[in-house]
C-alpha positions in Angstrom: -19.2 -1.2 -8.1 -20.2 -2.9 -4.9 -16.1 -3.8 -4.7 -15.3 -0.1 -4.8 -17.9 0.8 -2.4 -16.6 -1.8 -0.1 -12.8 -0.8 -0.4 -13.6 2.7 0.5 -15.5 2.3 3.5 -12.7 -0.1 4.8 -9.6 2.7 4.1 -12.1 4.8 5.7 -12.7 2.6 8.6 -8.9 1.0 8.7 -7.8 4.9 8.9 -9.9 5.9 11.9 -8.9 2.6 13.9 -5.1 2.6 12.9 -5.8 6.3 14.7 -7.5 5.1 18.0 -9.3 1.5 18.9 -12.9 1.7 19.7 -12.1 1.5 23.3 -10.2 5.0 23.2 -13.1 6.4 20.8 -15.6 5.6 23.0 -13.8 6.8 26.4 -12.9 10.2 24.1 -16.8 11.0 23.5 -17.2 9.8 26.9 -19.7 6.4 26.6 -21.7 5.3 28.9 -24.1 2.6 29.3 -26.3 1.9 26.4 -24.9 4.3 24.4 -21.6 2.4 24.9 -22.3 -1.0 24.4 -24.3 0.0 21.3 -20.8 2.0 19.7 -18.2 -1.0 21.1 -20.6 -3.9 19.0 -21.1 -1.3 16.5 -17.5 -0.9 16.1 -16.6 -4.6 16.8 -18.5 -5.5 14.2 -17.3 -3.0 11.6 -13.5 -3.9 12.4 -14.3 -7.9 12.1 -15.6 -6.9 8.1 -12.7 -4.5 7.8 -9.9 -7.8 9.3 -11.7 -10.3 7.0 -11.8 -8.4 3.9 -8.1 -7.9 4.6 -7.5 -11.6 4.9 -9.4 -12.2 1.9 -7.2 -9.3 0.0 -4.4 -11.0 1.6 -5.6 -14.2 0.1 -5.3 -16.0 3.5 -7.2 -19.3 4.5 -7.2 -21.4 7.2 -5.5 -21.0 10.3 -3.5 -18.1 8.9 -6.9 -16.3 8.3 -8.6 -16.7 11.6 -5.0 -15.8 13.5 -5.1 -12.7 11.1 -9.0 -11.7 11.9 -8.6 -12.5 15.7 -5.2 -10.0 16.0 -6.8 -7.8 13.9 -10.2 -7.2 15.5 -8.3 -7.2 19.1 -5.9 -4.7 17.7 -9.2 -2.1 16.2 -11.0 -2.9 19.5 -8.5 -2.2 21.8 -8.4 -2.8 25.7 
C-alpha cells in the first residue's frame, strides 16, 4: 500500500517538474522572501525523494546512483 501511495505522489510530482523546475514555479506565483525559500527547500526536498526513488527503481548504486540523484535534483530545481 505504502508502495502505491509512494508511486503516485512521485508521477504526480515527476509530472509537475518535467513541466517547470521549482525555480520557474516559484518566479510564476511570484516568491518572495520567506515565502520563497520555504517553496525552493520545499520543493528541493520533494524532487531529491522523487530522483532517489528513481534510482532505486532504476536499481542503481554507487556512483551511478548519486550522478543520477545529483542531475536529477539540478534538473527539478532548475536555475
Amino acid at each position: 500500500m505504502n508502495r502505491i501511495i509512494l508511486a503516485v505522489a512521485l508521477s504526480v510530482f515527476a509530472a509537475q517538474v518535467s513541466a517547470e523546475s521549482c525555480v520557474a514555479v516559484a518566479k510564476e506565483k511570484k516568491l518572495a522572501g520567506a515565502a520563497q525559500t520555504s517553496f525552493m527547500k520545499k520543493c528541493e526536498s520533494d524532487a531529491k525523494a522523487a530522483c532517489q526513488a528513481s534510482a532505486k527503481e532504476m536499481k542503481l548504486s554507487g556512483a551511478a546512483a548519486t550522478s543520477h540523484i545529483n542531475k536529477c535534483v539540478k534538473d527539478a530545481v532548475g536555475g
